[in-house]
C-alpha positions in Angstrom: 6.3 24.5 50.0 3.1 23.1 51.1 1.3 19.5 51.2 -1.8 18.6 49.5 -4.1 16.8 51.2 -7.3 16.9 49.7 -10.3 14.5 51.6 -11.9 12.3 48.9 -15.2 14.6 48.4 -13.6 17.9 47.0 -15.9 20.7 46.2 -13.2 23.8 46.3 -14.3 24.0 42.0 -18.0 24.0 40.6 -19.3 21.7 37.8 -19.2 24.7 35.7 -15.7 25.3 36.5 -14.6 21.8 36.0 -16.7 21.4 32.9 -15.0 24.5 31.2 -11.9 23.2 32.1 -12.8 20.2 30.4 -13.9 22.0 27.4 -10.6 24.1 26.6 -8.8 20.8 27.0 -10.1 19.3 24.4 -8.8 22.2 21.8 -6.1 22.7 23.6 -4.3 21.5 20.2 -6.6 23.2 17.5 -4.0 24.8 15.3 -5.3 28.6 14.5 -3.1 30.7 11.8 -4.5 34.2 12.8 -4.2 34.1 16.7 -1.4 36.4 17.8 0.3 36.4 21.2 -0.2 39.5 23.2 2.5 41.7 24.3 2.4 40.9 27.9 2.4 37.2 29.7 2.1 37.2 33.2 4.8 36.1 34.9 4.2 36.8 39.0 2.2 34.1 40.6 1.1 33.6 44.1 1.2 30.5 46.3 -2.5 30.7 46.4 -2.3 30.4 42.0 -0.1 27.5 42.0 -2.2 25.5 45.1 -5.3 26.7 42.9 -4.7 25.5 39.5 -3.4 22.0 40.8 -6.1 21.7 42.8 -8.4 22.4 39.6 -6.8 19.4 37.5 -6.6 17.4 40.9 -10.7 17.5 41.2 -11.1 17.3 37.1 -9.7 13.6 38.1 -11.6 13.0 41.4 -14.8 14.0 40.6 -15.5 13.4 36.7 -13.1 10.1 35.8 -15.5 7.1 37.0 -13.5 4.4 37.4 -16.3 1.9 37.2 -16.7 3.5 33.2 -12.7 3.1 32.9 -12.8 -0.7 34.1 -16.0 -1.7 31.6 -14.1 -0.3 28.0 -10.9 -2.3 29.9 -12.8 -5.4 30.1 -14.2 -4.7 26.7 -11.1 -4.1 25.1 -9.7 -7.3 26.7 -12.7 -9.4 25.2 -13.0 -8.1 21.5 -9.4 -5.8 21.0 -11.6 -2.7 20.1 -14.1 -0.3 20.5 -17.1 1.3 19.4 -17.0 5.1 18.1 -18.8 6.0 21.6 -16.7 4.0 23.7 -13.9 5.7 21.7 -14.9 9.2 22.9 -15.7 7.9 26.3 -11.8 6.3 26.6 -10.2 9.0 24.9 -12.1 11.9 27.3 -10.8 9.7 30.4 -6.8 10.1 29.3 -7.3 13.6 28.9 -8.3 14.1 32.2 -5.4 11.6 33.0 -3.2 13.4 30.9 -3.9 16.7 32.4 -3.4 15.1 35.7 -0.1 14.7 34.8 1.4 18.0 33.8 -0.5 19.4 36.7 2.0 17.1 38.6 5.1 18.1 36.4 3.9 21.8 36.8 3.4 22.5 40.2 5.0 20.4 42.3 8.7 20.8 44.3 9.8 17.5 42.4 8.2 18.5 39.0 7.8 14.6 38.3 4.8 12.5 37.9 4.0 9.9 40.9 5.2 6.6 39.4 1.6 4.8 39.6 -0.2 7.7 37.8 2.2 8.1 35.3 2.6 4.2 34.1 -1.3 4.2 34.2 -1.8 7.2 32.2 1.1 5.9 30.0 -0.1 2.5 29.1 -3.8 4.3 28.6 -2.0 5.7 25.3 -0.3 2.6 24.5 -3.6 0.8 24.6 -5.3 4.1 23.0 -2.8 3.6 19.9 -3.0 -0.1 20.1 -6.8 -0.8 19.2 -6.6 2.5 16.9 -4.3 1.3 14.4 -6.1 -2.6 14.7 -3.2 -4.2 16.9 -5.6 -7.0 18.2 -2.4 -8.5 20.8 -1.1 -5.4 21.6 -4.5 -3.7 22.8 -5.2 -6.9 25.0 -1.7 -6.6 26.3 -2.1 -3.2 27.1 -5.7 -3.7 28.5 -4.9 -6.5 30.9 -2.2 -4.3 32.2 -4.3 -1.7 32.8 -7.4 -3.8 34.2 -4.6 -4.9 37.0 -4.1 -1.0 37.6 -7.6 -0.1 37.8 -8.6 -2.9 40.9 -9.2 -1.3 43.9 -6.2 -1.4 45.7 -3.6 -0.2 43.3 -6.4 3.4 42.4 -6.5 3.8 46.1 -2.9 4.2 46.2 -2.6 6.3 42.8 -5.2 9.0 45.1 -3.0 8.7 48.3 0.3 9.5 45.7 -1.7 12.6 44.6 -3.0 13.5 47.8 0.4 13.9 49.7 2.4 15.6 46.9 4.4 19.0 48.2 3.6 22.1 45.8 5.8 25.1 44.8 6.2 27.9 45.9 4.8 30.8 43.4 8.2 32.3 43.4 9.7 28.8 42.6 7.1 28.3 40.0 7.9 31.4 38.1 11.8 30.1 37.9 10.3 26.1 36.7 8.6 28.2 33.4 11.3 30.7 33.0 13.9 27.3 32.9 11.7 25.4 30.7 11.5 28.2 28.2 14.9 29.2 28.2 15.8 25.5 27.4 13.2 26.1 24.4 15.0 29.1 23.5 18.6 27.2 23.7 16.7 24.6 21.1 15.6 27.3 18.8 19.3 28.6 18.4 20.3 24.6 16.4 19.3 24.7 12.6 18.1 21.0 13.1 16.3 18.6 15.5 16.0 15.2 16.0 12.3 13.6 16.4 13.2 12.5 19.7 14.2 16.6 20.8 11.6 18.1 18.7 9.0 16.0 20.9 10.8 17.5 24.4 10.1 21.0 23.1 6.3 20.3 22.2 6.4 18.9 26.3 7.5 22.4 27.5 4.7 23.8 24.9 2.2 21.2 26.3 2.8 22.2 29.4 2.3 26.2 29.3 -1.4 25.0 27.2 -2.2 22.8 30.5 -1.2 25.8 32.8 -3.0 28.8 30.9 -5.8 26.4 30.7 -6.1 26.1 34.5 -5.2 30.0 35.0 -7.9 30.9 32.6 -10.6 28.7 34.2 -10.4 30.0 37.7 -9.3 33.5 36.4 -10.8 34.1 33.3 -10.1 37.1 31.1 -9.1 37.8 27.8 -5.3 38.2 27.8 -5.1 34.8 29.4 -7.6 33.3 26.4 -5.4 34.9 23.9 -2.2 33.4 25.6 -3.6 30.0 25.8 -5.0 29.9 22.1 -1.4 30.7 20.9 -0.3 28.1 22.8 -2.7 25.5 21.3 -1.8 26.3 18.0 1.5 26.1 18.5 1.0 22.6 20.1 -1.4 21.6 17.3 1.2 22.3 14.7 4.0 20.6 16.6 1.6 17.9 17.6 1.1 17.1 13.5 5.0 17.3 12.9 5.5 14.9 15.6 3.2 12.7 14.5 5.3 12.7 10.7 8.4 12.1 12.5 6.1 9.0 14.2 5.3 7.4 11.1 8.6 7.7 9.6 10.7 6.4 12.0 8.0 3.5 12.3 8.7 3.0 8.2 12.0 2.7 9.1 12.4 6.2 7.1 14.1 8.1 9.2 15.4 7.1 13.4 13.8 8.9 15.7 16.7 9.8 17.9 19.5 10.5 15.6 18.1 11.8 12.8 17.8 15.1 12.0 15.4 17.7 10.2 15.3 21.4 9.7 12.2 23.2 11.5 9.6 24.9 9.8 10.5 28.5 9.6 6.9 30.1 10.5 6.9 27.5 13.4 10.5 28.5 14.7 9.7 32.3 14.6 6.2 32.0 16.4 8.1 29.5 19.1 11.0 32.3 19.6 8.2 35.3 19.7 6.7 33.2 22.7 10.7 32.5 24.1 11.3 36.3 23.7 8.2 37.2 25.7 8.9 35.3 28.7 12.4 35.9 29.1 12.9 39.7 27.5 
């Protein structure tokens, strides 16, 4: 395993790089019925591949999150509980790149976890996101004044350092972190029913493999890892609008999310096992 520590002006990725990174994150949940998975995924990665791709999402949040842009919606969302449709784009563009942050975290590091800062702040981003979306006026200020603490200097100084000194995998080790999280997918697939709560840890492990072919495809683009990572995106689109179902219901007080249970869509279980077979056959 090795340490990151990256200085505060990173230039290892181009705009261009980091901008079409950017761009295949924000479809990286576009459900498409005709994409196929091809018949190979690659499966052997290099230390080099795993220090690459974090390093990727790592300057995606460095370089293009402006925390001066972060702190004025914040302050506006503290003063009048919502935003305008622009500032809406503007907010939801910054926790993607938060969001992707994250699973680079959960992906490629030795402790596979989130540092704690980064993931509360990312965290109550959606809270606050959800909040002034569905017209919560107390909530969203909650949520925002929380978040305008985060934001001050001192405590996004210490989110960078928490990044900066995280140990990476080893490729070897990598490989055995996807090959577990799919076979625990697989172990899923075998029940006739879910809860919400477990149907929402699968579409994690999904979520995941989109924010790693994403990276792979970006700094090694070609068109078996394009094909991989559009099956992947549907698969998360479709599990993303079942999840948000199960959401609504539970918040109806229609069905509890954590005990009870629902039979999964047969198309979607047999496109989630072709993916399970093909990693672990």
């Amino acid at each position: 395993m090795s340490e990151v520590m990256v200085p505060d002006a990173m230039s290892r990725f181009s705009d261009q790089q980091l901008n079409r990174l950017f761009e295949v994150i924000l479809i990286n949940d576009v459900a498409e019925d005709h994409v196929t998975l091809p018949e190979t995924i690659p499966s052997s990665f290099t230390d080099g591949v795993v220090r690459d791709c974090f390093d990727l999402s790592h300057e995606l949040w460095a370089r293009q999150v402006d925390r001066r842009e972060l702190l004025s919606l914040v302050d506006h969302l503290i003063i009048s509980a919502t935003l305008n449709s622009k500032e809406r784009v503007s907010f939801k563009h910054i926790r993607a790149k938060f969001k992707h942050m994250r699973f680079a975290c959960v992906l490629y590091t030795t402790r596979h976890q989130c540092p704690i800062l980064f993931k509360s702040m990312t965290t109550l981003m959606g809270h606050a996101q959800d909040a002034f979306r569905n017209g919560h006026s107390l909530k969203t200020r909650f949520y925002a004044v929380a978040l305008r603490m985060m934001i001050i200097t001192p405590y996004w100084h210490m989110m960078a350092r928490e990044l900066s000194k995280m140990n990476l995998e080893t490729g070897a080790a990598f490989e055995q972190f996807l090959r577990r999280q799919v076979s625990a997918l697989s172990a899923s697939l075998r029940e006739d029913s879910l809860t919400a709560h477990r149907f929402h840890a699968l579409r994690k492990i999904v979520s995941r493999q989109v924010s790693f072919f994403d990276d792979y495809r970006t700094i090694f683009p070609n068109s078996q890892a394009d094909a991989i990572a559009r099956y992947l995106s549907d698969l998360n689109g479709r599990m993303g609008r079942i999840h948000d179902g199960l959401v609504l219901k539970h918040a109806a007080g229609e069905e509890d999310y954590h005990t009870c249970r629902f039979p999964l869509d047969s198309s979607l279980r047999e496109k989630l096992n072709r993916l399970a077979r093909q990693y672990l056959e």
